[in-house]
C-alpha positions as CSV (number, residue, x, y, z in Angstrom):
1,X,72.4,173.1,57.0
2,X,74.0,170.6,58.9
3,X,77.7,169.6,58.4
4,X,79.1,166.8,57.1
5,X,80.5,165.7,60.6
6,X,76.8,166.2,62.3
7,X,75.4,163.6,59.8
8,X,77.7,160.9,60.6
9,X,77.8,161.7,64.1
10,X,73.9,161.1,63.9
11,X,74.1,158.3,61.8
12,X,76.6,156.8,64.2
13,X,74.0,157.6,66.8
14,X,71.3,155.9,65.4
15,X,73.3,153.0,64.1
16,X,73.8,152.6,68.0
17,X,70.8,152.7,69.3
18,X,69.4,150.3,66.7
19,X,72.0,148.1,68.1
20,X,70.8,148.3,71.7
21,X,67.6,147.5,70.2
22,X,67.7,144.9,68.4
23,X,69.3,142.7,71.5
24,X,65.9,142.9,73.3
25,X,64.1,142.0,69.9
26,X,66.1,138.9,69.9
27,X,66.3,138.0,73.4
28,X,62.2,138.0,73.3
29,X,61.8,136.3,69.8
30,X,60.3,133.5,70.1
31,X,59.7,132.6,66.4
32,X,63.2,131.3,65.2
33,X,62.6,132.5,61.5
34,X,62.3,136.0,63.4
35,X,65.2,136.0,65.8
36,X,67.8,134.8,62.3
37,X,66.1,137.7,61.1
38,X,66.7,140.6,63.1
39,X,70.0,138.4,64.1
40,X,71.2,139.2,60.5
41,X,70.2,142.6,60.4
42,X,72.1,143.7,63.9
43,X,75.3,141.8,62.2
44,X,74.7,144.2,59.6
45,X,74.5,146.8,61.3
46,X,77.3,145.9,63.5
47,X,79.1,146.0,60.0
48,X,77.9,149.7,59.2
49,X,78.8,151.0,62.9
50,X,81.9,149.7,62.5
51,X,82.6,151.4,59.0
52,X,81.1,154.4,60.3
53,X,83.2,154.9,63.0
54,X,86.8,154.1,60.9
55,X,85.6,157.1,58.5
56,X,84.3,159.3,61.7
57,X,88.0,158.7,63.3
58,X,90.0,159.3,60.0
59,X,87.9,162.3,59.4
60,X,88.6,163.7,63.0
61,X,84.6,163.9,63.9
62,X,84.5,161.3,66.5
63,X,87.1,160.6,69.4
64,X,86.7,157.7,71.8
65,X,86.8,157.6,75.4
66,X,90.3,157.2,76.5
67,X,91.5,153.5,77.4
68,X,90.6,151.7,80.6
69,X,93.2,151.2,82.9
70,X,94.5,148.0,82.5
71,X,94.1,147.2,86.4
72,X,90.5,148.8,86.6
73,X,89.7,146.1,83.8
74,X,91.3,143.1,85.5
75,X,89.1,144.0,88.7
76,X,85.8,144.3,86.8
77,X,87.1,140.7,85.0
78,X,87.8,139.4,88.2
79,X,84.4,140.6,89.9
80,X,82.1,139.0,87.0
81,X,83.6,135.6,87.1
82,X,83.2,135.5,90.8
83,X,79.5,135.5,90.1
């Protein structure tokens, strides 16, 4: 039987991959009706992941990747506005 911390950490998961998803959908739509649509349904989702992952982190079951370095970040910044 799986534990309460496996099903959230599969349900944040899946919420994520969805997400990845659903930017390809929209960049190819080209029926406008369609793109709103799955538009509105990422946002949604966006919403659940982010819900998801406050309870996962108050529960303990998830723990993020430790913070950039601040300069490492200003390089990356600095490299894709050169472009």
């Amino acid at each position: 039987m799986l534990s309460e911390k496996d099903i959230v950490n599969d349900y944040l998961a899946g919420l994520n991959a969805s997400l990845t998803g659903y930017a390809g959908y929209i960049s190819e739509s080209d029926n406008e009706q369609l793109r709103q649509t799955l538009i509105q349904l990422r946002n949604q989702d966006e919403q659940r992941q982010r819900n998801l992952y406050n309870y996962a982190s108050q529960k303990g079951y998830y723990q993020p990747a430790a913070p950039a370095n601040p300069q490492v970040v200003q390089q990356i910044k600095s490299q894709l506005t050169q472009q």
